[in-house]
Rosetta silent file (secondary structure, phi, psi, omega in degrees, C-alpha in Angstrom):
SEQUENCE: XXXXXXXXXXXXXXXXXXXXXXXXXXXXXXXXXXXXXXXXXXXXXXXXXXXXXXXXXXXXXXXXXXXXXXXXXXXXXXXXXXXXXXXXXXXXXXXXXXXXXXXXXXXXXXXXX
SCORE:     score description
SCORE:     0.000 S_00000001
   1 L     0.000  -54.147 -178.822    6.584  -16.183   58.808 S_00000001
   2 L   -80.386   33.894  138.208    8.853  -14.091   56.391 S_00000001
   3 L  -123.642   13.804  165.593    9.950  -17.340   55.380 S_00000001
   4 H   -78.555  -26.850  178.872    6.759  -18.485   54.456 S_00000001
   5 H   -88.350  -54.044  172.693    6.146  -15.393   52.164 S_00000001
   6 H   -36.783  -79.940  166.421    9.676  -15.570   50.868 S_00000001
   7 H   -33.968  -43.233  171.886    9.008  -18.904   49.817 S_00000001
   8 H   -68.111  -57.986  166.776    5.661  -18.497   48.124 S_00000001
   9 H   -30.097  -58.526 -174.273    7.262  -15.523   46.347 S_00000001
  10 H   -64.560  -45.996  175.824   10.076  -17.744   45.216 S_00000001
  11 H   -45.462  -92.286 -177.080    7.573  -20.401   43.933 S_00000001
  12 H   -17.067  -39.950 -170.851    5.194  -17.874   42.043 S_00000001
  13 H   -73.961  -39.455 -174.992    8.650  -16.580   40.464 S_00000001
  14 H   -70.181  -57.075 -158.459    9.761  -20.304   39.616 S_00000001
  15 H   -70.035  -34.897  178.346    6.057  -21.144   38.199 S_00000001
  16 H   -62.307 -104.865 -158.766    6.409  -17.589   35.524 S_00000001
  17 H     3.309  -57.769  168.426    9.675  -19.174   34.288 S_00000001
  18 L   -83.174   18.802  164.877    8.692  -22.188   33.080 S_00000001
  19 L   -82.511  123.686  178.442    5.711  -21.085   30.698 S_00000001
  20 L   -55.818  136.243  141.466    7.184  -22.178   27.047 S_00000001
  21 L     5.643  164.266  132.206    7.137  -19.424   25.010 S_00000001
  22 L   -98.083  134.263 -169.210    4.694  -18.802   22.458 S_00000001
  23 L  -101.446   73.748 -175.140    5.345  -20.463   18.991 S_00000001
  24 L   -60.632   14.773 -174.164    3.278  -17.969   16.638 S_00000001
  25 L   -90.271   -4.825  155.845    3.753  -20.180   13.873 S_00000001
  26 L   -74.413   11.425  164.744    0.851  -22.285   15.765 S_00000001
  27 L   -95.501  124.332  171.183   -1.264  -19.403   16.066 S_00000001
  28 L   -54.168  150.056  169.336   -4.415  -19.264   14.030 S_00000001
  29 L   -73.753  159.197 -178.746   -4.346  -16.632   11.243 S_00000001
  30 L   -70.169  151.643 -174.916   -5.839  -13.286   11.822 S_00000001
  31 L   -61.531  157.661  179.501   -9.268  -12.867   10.255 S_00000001
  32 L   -56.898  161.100 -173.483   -9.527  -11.146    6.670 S_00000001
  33 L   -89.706  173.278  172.990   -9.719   -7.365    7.266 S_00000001
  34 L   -63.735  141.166  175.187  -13.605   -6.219    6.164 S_00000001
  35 L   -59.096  151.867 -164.243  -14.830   -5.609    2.977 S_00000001
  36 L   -76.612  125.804 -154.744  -13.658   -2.767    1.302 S_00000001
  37 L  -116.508 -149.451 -164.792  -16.821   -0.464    1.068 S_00000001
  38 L   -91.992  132.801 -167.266  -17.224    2.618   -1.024 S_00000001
  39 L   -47.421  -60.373 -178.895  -14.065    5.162   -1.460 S_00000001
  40 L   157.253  162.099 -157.005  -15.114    8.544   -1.822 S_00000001
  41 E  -128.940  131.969 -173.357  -17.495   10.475   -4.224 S_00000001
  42 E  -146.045  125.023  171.040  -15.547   13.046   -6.111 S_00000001
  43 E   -80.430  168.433 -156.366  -16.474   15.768   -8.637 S_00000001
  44 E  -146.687  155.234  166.009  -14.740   16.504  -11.978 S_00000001
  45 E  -139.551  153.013  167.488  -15.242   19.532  -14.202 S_00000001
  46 E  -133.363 -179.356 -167.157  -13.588   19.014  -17.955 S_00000001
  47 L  -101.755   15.254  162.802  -12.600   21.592  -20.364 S_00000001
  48 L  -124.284   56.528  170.415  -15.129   21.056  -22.618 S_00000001
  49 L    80.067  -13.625  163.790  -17.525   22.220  -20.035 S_00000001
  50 L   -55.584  135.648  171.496  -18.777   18.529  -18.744 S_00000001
  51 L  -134.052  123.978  169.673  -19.675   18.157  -14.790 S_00000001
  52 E  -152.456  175.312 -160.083  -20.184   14.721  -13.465 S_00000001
  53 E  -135.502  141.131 -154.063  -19.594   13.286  -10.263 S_00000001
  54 E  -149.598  109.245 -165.123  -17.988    9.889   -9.565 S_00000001
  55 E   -99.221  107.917 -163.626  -18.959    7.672   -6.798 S_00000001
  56 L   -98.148  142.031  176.698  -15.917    4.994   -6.426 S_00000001
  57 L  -138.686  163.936  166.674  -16.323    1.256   -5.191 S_00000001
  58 L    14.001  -96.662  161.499  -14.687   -1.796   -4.771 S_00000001
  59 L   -83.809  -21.314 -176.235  -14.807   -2.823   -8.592 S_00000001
  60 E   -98.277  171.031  146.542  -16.628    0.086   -9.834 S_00000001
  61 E  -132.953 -167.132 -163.738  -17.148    3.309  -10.266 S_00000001
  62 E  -159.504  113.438 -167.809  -21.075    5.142  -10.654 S_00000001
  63 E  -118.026  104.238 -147.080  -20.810    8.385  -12.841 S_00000001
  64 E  -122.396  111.365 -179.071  -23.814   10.556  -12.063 S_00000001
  65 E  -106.256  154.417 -157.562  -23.808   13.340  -15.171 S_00000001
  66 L   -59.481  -27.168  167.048  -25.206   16.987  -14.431 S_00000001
  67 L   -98.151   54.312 -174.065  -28.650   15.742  -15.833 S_00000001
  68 L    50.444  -13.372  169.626  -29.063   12.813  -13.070 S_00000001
  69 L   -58.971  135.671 -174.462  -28.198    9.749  -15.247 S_00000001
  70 E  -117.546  165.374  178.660  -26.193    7.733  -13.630 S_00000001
  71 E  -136.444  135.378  161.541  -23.256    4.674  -15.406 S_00000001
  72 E  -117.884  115.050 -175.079  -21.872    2.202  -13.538 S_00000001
  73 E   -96.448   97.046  147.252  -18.549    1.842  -15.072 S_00000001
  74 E   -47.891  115.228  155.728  -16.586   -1.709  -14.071 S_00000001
  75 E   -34.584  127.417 -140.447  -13.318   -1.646  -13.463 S_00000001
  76 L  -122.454  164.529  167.405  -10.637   -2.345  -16.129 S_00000001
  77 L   -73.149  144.386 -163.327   -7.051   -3.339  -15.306 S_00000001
  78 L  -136.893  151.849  139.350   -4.721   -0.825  -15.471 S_00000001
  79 L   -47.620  -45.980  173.646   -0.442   -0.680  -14.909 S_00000001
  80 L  -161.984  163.948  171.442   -1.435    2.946  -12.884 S_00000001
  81 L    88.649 -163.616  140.331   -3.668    5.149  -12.220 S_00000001
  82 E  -114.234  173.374 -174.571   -7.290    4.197  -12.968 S_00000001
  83 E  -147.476  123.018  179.986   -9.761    2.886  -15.575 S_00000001
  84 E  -127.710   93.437  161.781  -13.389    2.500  -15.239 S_00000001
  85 E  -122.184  148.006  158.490  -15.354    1.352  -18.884 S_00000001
  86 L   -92.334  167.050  161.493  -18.450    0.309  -20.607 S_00000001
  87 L   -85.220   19.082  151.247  -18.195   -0.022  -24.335 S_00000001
  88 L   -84.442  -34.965 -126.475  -20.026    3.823  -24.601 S_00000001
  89 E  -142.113  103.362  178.535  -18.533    5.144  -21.711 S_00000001
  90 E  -119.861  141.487 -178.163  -14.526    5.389  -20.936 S_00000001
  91 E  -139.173  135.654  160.599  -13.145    7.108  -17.623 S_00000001
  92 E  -170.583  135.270 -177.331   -9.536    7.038  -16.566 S_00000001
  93 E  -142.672 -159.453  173.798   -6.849    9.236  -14.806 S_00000001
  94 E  -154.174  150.972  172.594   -4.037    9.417  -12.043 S_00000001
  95 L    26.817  -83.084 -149.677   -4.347   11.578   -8.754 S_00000001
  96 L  -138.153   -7.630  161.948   -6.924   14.491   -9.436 S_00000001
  97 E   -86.789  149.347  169.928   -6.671   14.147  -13.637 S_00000001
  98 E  -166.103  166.455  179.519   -8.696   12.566  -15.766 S_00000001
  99 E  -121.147  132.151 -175.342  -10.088   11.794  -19.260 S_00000001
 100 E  -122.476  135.415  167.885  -13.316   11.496  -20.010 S_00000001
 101 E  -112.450  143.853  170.094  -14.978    9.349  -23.317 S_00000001
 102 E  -144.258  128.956  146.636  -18.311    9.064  -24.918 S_00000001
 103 L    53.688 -108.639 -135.571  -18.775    6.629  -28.079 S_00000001
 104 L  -123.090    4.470  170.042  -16.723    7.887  -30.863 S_00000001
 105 E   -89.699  151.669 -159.722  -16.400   11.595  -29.292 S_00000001
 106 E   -52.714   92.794 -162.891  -13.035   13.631  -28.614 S_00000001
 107 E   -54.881  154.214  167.330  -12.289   12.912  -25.164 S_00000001
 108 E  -125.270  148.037  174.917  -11.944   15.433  -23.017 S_00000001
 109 E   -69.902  122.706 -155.606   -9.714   16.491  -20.234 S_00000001
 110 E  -110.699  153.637  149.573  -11.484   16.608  -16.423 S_00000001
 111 E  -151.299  160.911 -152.362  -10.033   17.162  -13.184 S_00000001
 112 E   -90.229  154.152 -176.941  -11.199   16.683   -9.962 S_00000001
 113 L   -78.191    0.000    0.000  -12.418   19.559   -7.691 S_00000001
């Protein structure tokens, strides 16, 4: 009898062994991760008294000014930092700064709360 279990034991042990490997370059690729959905909604104050609020997406961002209007700014290419413009309407910073534009007026300097 214990050389009936011994033996089944040895088999089962022989039968692991001989599974190849796996060759992951024959493995499907992993799926795309999910679209990227909207960032984070962040307020700004600037120093010449401007409050707006800036709802970041994908490509965009949506600039909600203290009297409810809202801009949807497209994203522009940048080296760093960001850039969001219309040909009215320029937004761009790094980390918690930012500059704010309107038309042909003196931008002013925002930062985020």
């Amino acid at each position: 009898m214990r050389r009936l279990i011994f033996a089944g034991f040895a088999l089962s042990l022989t039968a692991c062994a001989t599974v190849p490997p796996i060759d992951s370059s024959t493995l499907p690729p992993p799926p795309p991760p999910p679209p990227m959905g909207p960032i984070s909604d962040v307020v700004y104050n600037c120093a010449d008294g401007t409050r707006f609020s800036v709802y970041f997406h994908e490509n965009a961002a949506t600039v909600t000014l203290a009297d409810g209007t809202r801009l949807e700014l497209p994203q522009q290419r940048v080296a760093s930092g960001m850039h969001y413009a219309t040909p009215r309407h320029d937004f761009r910073g790094k980390g918690t700064e930012a500059t704010w534009t309107v038309g042909r007026m003196v931008p002013t300097q925002c930062r985020a709360n």
